[in-house]
C-alpha positions as CSV (number, residue, x, y, z in Angstrom):
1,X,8.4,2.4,10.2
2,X,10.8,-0.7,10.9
3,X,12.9,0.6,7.3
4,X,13.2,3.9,8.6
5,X,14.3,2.5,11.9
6,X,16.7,0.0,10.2
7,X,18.1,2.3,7.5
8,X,18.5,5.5,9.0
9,X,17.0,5.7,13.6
10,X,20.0,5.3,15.9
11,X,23.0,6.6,14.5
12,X,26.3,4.1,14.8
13,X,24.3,1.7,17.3
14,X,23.9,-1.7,15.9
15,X,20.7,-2.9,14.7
16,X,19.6,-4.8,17.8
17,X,20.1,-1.7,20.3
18,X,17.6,0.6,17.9
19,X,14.3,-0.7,18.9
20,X,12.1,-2.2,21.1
21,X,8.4,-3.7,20.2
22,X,6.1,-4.5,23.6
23,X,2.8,-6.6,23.4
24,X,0.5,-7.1,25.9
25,X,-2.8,-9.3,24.9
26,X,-5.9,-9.3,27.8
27,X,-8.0,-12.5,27.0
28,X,-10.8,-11.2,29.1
29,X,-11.2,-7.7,27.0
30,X,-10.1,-9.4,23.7
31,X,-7.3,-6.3,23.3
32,X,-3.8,-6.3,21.9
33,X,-1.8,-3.3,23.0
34,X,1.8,-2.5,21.3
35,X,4.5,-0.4,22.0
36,X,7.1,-0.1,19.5
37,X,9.8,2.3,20.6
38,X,13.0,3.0,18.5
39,X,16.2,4.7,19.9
40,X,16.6,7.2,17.5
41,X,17.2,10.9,16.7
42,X,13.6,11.1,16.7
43,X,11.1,12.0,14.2
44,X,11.3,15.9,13.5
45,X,15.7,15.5,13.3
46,X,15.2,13.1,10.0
47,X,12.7,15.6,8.4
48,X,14.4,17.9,5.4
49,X,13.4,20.9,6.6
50,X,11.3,22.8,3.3
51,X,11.4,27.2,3.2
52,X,7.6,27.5,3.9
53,X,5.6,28.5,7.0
54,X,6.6,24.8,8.6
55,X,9.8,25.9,9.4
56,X,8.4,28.2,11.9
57,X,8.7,24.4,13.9
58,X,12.2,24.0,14.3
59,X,12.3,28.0,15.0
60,X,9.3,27.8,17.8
61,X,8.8,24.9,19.7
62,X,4.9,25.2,19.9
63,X,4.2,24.4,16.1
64,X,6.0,20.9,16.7
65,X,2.9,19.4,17.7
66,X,1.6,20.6,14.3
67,X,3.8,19.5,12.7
68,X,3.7,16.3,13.3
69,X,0.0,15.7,13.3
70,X,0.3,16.9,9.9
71,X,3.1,14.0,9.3
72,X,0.7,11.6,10.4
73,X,-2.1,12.9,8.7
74,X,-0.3,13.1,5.2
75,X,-0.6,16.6,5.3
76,X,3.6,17.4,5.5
77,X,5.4,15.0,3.5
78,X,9.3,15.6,4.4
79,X,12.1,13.2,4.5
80,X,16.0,13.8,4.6
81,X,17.0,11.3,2.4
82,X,14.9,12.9,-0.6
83,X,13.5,9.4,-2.1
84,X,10.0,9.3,-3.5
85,X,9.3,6.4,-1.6
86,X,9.8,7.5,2.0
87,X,7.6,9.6,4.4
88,X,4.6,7.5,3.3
89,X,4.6,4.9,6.8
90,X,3.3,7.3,9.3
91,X,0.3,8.3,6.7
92,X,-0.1,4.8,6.3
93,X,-0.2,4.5,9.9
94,X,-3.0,7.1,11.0
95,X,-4.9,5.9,8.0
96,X,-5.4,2.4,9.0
97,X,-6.1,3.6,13.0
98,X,-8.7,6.3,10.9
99,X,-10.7,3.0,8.7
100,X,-10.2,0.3,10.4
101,X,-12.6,-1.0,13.3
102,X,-10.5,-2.7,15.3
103,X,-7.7,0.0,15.8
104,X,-9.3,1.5,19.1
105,X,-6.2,3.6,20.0
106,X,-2.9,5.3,18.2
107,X,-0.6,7.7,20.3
108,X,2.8,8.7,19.7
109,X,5.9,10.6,21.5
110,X,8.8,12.1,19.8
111,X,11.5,14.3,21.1
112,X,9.4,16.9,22.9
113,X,5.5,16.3,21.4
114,X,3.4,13.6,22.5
115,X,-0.2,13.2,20.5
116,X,-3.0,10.9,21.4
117,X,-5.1,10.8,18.3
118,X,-7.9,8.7,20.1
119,X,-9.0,11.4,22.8
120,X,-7.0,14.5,20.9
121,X,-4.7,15.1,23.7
122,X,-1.6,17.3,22.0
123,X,1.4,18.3,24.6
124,X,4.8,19.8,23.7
125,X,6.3,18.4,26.9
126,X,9.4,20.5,28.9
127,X,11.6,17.6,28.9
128,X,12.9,15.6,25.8
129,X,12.7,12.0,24.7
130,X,15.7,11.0,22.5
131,X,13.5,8.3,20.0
132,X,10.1,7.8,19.2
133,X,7.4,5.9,20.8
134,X,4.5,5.0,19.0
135,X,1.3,3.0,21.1
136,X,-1.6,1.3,19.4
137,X,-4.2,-1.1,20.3
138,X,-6.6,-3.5,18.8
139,X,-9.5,-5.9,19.2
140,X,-9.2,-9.9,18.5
């Protein structure tokens, strides 16, 4: 996430006005919450668009949220630069929240979709975010 963010999220701003991480830790719960935002174009405007029955998401609004679960889940694998070693973070991502114990939340907002994999709450909003927010938490 933080290459993608570096290399290619926010356009002509420098470096240092891209992104944002937040941590809060609560001693009493032993939780870690983190909130990495980036200023970007936002997830679904650095995807290379493919001729198959995904680009129905940049034609209707309403498969977005689709869409991007199915980045998360490994299930689309699009990038606009082309190389074979991008698209892999957000996979990487969901698949540590999926196996790992301690992950106890992962949500993320982009443009117009926001997805809370922990209670399956899946919203193409009205308005949209320019960026992408993604939320986890964890036990210590």
């Amino acid at each position: 996430l933080m290459g993608n963010v570096t290399e290619h999220a926010g356009g002509d701003k420098p470096l240092s006005q891209r992104w944002y991480l937040f941590a809060y830790s609560d001693p009493q719960t032993r939780r870690v919450s983190f909130t990495f935002l980036d200023h970007g174009v936002g997830i679904f405007n650095t995807l290379e668009p493919k001729l198959t029955s995904d680009t129905l998401a940049w034609l209707m609004p309403s498969r977005r949220v689709n869409l991007l679960e199915g980045l998360f889940t490994g299930e689309h694998k699009r990038t606009h630069s082309g190389d074979h070693f991008r698209g892999k973070g957000l996979p990487k991502v969901y698949n540590k929240y999926q196996h790992a114990d301690d992950i106890l939340a992962l949500a993320v907002l982009t443009e117009n979709v926001f997805i809370n994999f922990g209670t399956g709450n899946r919203v193409l909003l009205d308005s949209s975010f320019a960026g992408t927010a993604l939320f986890w938490s964890q036990q210590w």
